[in-house]
C-alpha positions in Angstrom: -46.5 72.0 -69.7 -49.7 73.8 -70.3 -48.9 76.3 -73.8 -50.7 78.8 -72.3 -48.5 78.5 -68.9 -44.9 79.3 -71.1 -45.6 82.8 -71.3 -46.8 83.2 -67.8 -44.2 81.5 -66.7 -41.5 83.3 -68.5 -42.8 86.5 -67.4 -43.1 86.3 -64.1 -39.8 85.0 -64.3 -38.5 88.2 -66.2 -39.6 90.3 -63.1 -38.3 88.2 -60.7 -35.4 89.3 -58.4 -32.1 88.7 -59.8 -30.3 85.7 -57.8 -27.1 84.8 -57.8 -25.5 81.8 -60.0 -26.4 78.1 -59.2 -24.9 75.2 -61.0 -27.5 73.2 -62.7 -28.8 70.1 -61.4 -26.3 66.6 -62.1 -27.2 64.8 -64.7 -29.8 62.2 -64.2 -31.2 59.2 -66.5 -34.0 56.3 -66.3 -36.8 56.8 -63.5 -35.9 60.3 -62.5 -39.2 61.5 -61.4 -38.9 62.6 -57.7 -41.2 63.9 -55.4 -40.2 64.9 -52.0 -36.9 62.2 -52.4 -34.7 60.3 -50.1 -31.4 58.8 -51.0 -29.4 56.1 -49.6 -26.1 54.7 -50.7 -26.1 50.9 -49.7 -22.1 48.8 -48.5 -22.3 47.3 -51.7 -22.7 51.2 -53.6 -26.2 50.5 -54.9 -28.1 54.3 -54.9 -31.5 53.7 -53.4 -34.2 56.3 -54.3 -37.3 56.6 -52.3 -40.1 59.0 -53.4 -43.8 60.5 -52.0 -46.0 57.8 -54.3 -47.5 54.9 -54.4 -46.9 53.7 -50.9 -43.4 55.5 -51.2 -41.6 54.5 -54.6 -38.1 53.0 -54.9 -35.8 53.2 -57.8 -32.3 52.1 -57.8 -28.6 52.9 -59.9 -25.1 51.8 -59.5 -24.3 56.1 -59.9 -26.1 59.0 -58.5 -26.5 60.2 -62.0 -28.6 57.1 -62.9 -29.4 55.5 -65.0 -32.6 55.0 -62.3 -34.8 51.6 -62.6 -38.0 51.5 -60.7 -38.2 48.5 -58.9 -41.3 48.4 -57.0 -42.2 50.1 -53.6 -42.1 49.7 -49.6 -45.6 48.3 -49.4 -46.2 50.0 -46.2 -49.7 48.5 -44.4 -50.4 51.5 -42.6 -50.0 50.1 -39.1 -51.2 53.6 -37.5 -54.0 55.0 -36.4 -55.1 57.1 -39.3 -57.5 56.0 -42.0 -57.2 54.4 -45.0 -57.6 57.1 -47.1 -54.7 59.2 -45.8 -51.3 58.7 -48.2 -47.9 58.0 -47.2 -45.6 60.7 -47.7 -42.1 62.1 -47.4 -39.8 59.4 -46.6 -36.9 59.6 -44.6 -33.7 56.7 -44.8 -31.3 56.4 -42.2 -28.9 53.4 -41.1 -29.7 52.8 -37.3 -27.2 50.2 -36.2 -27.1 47.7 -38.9 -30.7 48.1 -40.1 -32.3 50.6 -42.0 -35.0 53.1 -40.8 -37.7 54.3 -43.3 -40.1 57.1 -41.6 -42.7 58.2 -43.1 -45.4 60.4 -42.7 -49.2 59.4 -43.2 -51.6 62.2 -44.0 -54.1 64.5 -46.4 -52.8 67.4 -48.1 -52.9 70.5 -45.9 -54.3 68.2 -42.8 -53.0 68.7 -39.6 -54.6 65.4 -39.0 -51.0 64.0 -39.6 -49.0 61.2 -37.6 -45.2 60.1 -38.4 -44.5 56.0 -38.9 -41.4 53.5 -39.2 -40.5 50.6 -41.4 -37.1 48.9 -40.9 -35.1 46.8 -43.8 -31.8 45.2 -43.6 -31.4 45.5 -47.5 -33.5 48.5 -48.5 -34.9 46.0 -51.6 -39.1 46.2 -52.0 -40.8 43.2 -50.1 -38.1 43.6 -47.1 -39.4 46.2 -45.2 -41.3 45.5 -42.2 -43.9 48.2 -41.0 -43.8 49.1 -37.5 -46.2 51.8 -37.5 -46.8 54.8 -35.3 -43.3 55.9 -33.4 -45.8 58.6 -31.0 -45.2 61.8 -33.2 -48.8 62.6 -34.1 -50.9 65.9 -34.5 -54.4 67.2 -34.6 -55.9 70.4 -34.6 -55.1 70.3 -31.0 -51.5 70.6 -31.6 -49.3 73.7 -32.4 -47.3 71.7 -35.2 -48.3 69.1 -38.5 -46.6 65.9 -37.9 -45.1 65.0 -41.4 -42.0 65.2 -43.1 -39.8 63.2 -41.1 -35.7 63.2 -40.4 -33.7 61.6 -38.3 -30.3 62.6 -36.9 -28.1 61.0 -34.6 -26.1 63.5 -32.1 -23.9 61.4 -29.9 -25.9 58.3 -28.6 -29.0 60.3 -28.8 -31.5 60.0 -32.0 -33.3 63.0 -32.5 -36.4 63.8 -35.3 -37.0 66.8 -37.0 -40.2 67.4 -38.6 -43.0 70.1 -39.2 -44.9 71.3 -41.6 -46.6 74.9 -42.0 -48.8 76.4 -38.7 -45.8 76.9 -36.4 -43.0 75.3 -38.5 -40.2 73.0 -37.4 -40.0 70.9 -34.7 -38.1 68.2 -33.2 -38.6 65.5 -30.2 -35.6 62.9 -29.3 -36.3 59.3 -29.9 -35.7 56.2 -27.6 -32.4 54.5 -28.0 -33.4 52.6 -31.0 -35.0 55.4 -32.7 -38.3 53.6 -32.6 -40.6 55.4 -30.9 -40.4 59.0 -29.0 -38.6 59.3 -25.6 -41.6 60.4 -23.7 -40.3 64.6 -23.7 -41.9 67.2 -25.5 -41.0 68.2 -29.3 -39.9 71.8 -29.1 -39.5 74.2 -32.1 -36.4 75.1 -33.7 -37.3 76.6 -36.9 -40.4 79.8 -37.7 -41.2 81.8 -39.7 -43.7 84.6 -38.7 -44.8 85.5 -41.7 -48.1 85.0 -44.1 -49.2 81.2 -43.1 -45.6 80.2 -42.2 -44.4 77.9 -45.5 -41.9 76.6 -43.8 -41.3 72.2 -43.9 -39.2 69.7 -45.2 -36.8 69.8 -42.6 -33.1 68.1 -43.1 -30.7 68.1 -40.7 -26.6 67.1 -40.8 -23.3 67.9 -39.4 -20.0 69.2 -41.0 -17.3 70.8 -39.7 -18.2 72.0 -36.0 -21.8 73.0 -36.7 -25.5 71.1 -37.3 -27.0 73.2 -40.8 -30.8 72.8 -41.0 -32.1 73.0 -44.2 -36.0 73.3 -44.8 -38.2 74.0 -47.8 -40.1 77.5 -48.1 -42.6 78.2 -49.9 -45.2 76.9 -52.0 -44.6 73.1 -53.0 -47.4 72.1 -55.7 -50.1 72.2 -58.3 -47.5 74.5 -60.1 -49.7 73.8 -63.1 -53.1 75.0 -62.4 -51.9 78.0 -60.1 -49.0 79.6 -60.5 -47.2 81.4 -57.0 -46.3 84.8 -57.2 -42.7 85.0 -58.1 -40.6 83.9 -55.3 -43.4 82.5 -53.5 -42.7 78.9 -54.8 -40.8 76.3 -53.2 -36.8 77.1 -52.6 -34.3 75.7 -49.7 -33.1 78.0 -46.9 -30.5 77.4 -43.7 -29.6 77.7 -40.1 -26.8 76.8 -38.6 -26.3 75.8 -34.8 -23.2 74.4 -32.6 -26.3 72.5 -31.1 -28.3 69.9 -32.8 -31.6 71.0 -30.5 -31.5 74.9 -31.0 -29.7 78.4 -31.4 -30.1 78.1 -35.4 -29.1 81.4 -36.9 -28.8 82.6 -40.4 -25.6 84.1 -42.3 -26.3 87.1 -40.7 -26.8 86.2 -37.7 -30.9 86.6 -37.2 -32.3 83.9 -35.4 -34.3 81.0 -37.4 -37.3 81.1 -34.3 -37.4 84.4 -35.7 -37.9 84.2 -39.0 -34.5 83.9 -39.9 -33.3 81.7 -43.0 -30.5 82.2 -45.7 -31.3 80.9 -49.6 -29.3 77.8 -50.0 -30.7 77.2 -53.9 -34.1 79.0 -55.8 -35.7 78.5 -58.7 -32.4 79.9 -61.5 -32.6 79.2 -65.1 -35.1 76.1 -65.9 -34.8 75.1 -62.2 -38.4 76.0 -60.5 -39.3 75.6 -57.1 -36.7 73.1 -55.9 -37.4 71.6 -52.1 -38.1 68.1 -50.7 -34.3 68.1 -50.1 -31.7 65.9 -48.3 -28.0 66.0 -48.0 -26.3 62.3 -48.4 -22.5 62.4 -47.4 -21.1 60.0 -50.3 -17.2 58.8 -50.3 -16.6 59.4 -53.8 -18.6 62.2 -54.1 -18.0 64.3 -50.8 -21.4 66.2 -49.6 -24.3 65.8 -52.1 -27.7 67.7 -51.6 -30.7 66.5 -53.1 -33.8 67.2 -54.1 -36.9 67.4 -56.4 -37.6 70.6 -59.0 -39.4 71.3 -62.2 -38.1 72.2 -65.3 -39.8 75.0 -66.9 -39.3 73.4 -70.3 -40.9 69.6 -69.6 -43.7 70.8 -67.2 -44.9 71.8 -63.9 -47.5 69.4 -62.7 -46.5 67.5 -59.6 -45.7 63.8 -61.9 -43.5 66.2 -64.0 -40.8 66.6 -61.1 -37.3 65.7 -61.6 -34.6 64.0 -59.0 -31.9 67.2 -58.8 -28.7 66.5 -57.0 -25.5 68.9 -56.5 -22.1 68.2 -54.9 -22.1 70.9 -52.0 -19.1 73.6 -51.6 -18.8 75.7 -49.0 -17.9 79.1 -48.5 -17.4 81.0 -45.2 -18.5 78.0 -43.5 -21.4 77.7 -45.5 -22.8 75.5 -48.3 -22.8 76.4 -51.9 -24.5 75.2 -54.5 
């Protein structure tokens, strides 16, 4: 970090709001640089890590907790129609009957010019994946959401795909039966925020218990380095809950998320700053695991000083904890 960013940083962190008590992050070792992550736990318990970089980055460990090797990337070819100079971003792993499902989203910073893609694997390795290109979620200026930051979620036999990405938030649009391309129907929103320019993206979605809990980053996400947010205005991860995978989200107390509803699931606490680009991976040894990238005040904040954070979930009320 910047020396002249320490005492900025420690001020504003001073003034902040007092939140409550977070565990820190798991321990991590090796290639834990993370940026907007995806995890995937393969049959034979290989940890796959898939980052925002370089064509999306992969890095694999026999434990969550590392240590991580990078050992290459997905060497997408861009099969959609955007340009060459757009970048692949925020990846998204899911196991679709026997064969694994890598969407990704190809696009500028702060474009709306955005469209979401596919590449399948059957072994998650680099030089496997096949890219299938567009699956029909696109935007333009034209369109009242930003097509990035993908998810996928199966609800019965029916795939659906969250995604979204400031202007009106979250949105989601079911998939055809192989989770391939979209069904033809409309994507409807099921997460906004009315207020300032909407931070809202990132979207995760899963099911425990009797209930689908959508997570979603808020806030500012980068360039932590040359400008810093006010406090509290820098990346943390808020929830819904729903009975329904496709809407009725509602906060802990019981405001709507279509109306700017959202509970704090984890905030910047201690070194921890501006965690987001999160996931939840349901692991057999480990139970519920969320996920995500952060910045530790005391290695730096520059977007290639983000670390791969990871907590086992608790739950409270019928909440999660962290």
């Amino acid at each position: 970090m910047f020396s002249f960013l320490k005492p900025l940083l420690a001020t504003i962190l001073v003034v902040a709001p007092i939140v409550q008590a977070y565990s820190s992050p798991g321990a991590c070792s090796g290639a834990c640089w993370a940026h907007d992550p995806a995890i995937a736990k393969r049959s034979d318990g290989t940890y796959f890590k898939f980052n925002t970089g370089g064509g999306i980055e992969i890095a694999t460990a026999s434990a969550i907790e590392g240590p991580w090797t990078l050992v290459g990337y997905s060497c997408l070819s861009s099969n959609v129609i955007l340009n060459a100079n757009n970048t692949f971003q925020a990846p998204d792993v899911s196991l679709v009957d026997g064969v694994y499902h890598l969407y990704y989203a190809v696009s500028t910073f702060g474009s709306q010019v955005s469209e979401i893609g596919l590449a399948t694997s059957t072994t998650l390795e680099p030089g496997s994946w096949t890219d299938l290109g567009a699956t029909g979620v696109a935007s333009t200026s034209a369109k009242p959401y930003n097509a990035i930051d993908p998810n996928l979620i199966l609800v019965g036999s029916t795939y659906l795909l969250n995604f979204g990405s400031f202007w009106q938030d979250i949105y989601q649009v079911a998939l055809n039966s192989a989770a391939t391309k979209t069904a033809g129907t409309s994507a409807y929103n099921i997460e906004y925020d009315s207020g300032g320019d909407h931070p809202c993206e990132g979207s995760f979605m899963f099911y425990y218990d009797g209930y689908y809990y959508l997570l979603w980053s808020h806030g500012i996400c980068c360039n932590y380095e040359t400008t810093l947010p006010a406090a509290g205005a820098e990346y943390m991860i808020k929830m819904c809950r729903s009975t329904s995978a496709t809407s009725g989200f509602v906060d802990k107390s019981g405001t709507a998320c279509l109306s700017s509803g959202g509970t704090i699931l984890l905030e910047s606490h201690g070194v921890v700053y501006g965690p987001g680009g999160q996931g939840v991976l349901y692991d057999s040894s480990l139970g519920y695991v969320l996920y995500y990238h952060y910045a530790d005040t005391n290695d730096g904040l520059a977007d290639a000083d983000y670390l791969f954070g990871w907590n086992v979930l608790t739950w409270s009320d019928g909440w999660p904890v962290v």
